[in-house]
PAVEX-731962 format. One line per 10 residues: number of its first residue (from 0); their letters; for each residue y, x, z of N, C-alpha, C. Coordinates in Angstrom, 2 decimals. Layout:
<recs>
NUM> A> Y,X,Z,Y,X,Z,Y,X,Z  ... $
</recs>
This chain:
<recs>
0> XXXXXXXXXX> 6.02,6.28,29.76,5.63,5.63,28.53,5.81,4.13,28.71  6.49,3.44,27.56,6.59,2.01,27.77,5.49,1.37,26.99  4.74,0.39,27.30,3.78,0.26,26.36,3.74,-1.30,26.62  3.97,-2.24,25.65,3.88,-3.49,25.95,2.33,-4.17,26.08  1.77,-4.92,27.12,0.79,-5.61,27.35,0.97,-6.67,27.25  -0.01,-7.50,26.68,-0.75,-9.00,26.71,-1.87,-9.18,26.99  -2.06,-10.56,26.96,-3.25,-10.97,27.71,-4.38,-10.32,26.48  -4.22,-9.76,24.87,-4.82,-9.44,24.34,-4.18,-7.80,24.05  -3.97,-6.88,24.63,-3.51,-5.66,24.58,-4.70,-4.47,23.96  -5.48,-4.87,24.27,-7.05,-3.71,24.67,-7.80,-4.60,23.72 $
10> XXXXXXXXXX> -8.58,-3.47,23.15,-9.52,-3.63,21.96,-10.69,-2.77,22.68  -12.02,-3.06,22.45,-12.93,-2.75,22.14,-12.96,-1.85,20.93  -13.96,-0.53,21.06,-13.86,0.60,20.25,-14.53,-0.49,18.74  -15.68,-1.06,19.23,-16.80,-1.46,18.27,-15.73,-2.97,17.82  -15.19,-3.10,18.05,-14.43,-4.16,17.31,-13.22,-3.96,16.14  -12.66,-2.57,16.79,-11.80,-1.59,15.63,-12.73,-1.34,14.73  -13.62,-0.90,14.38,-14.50,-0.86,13.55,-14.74,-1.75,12.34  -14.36,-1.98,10.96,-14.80,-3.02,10.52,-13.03,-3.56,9.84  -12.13,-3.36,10.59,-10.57,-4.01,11.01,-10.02,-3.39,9.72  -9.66,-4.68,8.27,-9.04,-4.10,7.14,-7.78,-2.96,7.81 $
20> XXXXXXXXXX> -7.42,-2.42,6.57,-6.14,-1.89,6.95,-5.17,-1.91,5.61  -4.46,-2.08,5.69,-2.91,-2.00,4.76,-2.12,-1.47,4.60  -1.38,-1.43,3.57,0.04,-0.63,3.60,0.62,-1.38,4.07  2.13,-0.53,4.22,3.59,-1.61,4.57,4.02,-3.11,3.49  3.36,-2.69,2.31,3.91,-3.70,1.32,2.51,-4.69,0.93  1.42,-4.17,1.43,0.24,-5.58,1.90,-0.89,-5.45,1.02  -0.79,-4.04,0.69,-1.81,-3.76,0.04,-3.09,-3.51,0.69  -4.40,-4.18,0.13,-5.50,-3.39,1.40,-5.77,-2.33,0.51  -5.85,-1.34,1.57,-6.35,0.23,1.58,-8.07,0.70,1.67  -8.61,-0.44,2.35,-9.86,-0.04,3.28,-10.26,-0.92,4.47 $
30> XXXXXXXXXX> -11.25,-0.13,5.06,-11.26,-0.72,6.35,-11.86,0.35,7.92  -11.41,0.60,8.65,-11.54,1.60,9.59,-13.34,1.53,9.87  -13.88,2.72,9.57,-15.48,2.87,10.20,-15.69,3.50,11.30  -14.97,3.91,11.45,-15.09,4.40,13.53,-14.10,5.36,13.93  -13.53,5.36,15.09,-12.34,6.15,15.37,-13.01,7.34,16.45  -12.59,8.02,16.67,-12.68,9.66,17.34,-11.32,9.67,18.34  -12.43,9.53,19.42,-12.03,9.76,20.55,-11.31,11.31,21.66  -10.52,11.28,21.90,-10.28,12.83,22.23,-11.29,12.84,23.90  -11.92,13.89,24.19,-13.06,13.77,25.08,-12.31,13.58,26.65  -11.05,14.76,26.63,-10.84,14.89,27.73,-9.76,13.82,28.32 $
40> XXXXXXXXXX> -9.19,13.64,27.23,-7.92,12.62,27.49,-8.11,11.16,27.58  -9.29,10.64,26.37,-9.38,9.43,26.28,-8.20,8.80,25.27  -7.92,9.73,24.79,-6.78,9.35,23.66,-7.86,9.39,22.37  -7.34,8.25,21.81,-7.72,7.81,20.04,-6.83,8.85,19.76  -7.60,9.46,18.97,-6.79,10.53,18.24,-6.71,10.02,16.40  -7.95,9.50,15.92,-8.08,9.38,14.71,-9.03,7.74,14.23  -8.13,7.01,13.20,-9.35,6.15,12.59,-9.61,7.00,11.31  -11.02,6.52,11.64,-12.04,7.21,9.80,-12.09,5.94,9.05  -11.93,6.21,7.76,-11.68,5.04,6.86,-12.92,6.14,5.59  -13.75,5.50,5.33,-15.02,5.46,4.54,-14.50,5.24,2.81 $
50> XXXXXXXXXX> -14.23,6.12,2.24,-14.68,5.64,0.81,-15.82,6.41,-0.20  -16.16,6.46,-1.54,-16.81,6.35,-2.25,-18.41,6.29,-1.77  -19.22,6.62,-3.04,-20.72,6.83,-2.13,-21.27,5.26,-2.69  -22.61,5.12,-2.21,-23.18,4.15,-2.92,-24.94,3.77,-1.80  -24.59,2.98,-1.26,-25.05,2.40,-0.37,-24.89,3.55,1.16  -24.02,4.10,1.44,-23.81,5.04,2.37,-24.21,6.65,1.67  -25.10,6.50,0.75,-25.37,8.06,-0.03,-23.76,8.31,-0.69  -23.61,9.91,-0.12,-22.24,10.35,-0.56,-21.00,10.21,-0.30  -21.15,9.20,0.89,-19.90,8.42,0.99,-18.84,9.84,2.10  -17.53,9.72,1.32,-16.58,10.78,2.35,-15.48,10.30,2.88 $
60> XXXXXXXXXX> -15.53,10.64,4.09,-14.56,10.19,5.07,-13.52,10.55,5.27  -12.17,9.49,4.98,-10.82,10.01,5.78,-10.51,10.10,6.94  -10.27,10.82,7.68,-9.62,10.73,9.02,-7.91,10.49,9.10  -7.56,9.68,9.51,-6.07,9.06,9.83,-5.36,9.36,10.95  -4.62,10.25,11.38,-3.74,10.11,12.63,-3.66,8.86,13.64  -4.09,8.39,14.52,-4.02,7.33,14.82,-2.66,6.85,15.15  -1.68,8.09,15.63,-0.64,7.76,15.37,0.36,6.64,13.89  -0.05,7.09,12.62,0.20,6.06,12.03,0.21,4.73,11.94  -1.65,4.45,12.75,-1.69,2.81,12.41,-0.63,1.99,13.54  -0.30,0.63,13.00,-0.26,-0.47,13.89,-0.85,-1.78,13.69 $
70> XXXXXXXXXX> -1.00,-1.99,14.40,-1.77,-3.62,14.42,-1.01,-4.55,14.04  -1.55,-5.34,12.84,-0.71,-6.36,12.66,-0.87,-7.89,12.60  -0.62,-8.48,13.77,-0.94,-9.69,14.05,-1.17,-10.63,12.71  -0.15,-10.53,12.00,0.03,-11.49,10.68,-0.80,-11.03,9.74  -1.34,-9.88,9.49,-1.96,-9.66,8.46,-3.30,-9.19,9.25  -3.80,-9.56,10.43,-5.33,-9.39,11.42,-5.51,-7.82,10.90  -5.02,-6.56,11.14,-5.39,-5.81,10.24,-4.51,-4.86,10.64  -4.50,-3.33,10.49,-3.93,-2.11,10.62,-2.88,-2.00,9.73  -1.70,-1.64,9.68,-0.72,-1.25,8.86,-0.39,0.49,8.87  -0.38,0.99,7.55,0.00,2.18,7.76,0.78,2.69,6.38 $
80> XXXXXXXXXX> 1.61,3.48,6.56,3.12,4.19,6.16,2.53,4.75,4.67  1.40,4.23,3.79,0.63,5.21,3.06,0.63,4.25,1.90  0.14,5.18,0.60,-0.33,4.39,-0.37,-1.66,4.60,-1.00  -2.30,3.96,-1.73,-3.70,4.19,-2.42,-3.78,5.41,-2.65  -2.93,5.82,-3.43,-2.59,7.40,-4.23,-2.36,8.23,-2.79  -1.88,7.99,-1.97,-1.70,9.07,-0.97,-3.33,9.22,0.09  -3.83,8.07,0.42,-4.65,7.90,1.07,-5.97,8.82,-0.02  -6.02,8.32,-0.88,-7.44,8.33,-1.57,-7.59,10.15,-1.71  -6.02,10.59,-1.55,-6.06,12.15,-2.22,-6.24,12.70,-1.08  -6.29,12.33,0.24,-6.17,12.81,1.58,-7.58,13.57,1.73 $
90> XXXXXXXXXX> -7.44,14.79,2.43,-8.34,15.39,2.91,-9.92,14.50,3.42  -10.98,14.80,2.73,-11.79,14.00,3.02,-13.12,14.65,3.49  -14.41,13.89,4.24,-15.52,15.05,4.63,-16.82,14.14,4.96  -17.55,14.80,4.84,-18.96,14.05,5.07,-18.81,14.24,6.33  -19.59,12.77,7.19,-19.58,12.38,8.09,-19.95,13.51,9.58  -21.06,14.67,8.92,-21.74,15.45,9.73,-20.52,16.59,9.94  -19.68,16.44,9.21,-18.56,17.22,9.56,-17.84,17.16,9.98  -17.17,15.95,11.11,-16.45,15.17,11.77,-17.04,15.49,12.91  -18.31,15.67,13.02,-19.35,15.24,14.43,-19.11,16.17,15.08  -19.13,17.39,14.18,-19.03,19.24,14.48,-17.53,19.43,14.79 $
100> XXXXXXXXXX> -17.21,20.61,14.47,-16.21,21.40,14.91,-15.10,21.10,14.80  -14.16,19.98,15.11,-13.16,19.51,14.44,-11.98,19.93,14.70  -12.15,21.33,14.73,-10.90,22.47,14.63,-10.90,22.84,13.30  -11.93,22.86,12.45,-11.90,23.08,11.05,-11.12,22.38,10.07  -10.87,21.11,10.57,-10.21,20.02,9.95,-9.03,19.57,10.08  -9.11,19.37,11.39,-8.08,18.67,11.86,-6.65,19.14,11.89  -6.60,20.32,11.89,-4.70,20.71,11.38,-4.57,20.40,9.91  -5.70,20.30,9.16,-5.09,19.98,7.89,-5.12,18.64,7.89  -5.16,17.56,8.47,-4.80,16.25,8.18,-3.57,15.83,8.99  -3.13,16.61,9.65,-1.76,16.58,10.31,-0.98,16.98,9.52 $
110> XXXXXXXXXX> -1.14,18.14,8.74,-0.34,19.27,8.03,-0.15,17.70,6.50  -1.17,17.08,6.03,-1.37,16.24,4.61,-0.93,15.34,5.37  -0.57,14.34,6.48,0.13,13.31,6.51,1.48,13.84,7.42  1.80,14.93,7.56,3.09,15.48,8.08,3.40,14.51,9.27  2.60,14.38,10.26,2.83,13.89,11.54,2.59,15.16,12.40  3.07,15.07,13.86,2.37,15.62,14.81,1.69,15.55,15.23  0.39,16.99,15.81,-0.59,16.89,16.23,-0.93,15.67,17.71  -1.99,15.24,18.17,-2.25,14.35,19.36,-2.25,15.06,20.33  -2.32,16.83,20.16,-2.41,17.28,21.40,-1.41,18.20,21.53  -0.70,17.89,20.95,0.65,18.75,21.07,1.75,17.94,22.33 $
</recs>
């Protein structure tokens, strides 16, 4: 694997957190509320991006391939291959359902953003 390093390469989990995100053409989308860690590997498998709901009551969560995002220096912020309309229609779930079994889920957000799985 080639993976380019700098003196700023490595992020803090709790600092992704919070980090707008965008489309390719500079639209903001959101902003990442916590990413999901794969246990055994230590691979980011997924950022969760938070919408509707009303002071946290109701609110349902996207999960994102982490494969999609990249970091984008110029715009301080995640870039990803998506649009409002694609994102907003994306498979979504209350938070307590992320925590649990995430074999229930998780092929269908691979299958709705037509990437490959992280553990494939």
């Amino acid at each position: 694997m080639n993976v380019q390093t700098s003196a700023n390469s490595l992020i803090a989990g709790s600092r992704v957190s919070g980090t707008e995100v965008y489309n390719l053409v500079g639209e903001h989308l959101g902003r990442i509320e916590d990413i999901m860690i794969h246990k055994a590997d230590g691979q980011v498998a997924y950022a969760i991006m938070g919408f509707g709901g009303l002071l946290g009551v109701g609110e349902k969560f996207h999960p994102v391939p982490w494969s999609l995002l990249r970091y984008d220096t110029t715009q301080g912020g995640y870039l990803v291959p998506l649009d409002k309309d694609t994102l907003f229609k994306a498979p979504a779930f209350a938070r307590s359902e992320l925590t649990e079994d995430d074999s229930t889920w998780r092929e269908e957000i691979h299958s709705y953003y037509n990437v490959p799985p992280y553990w494939s």
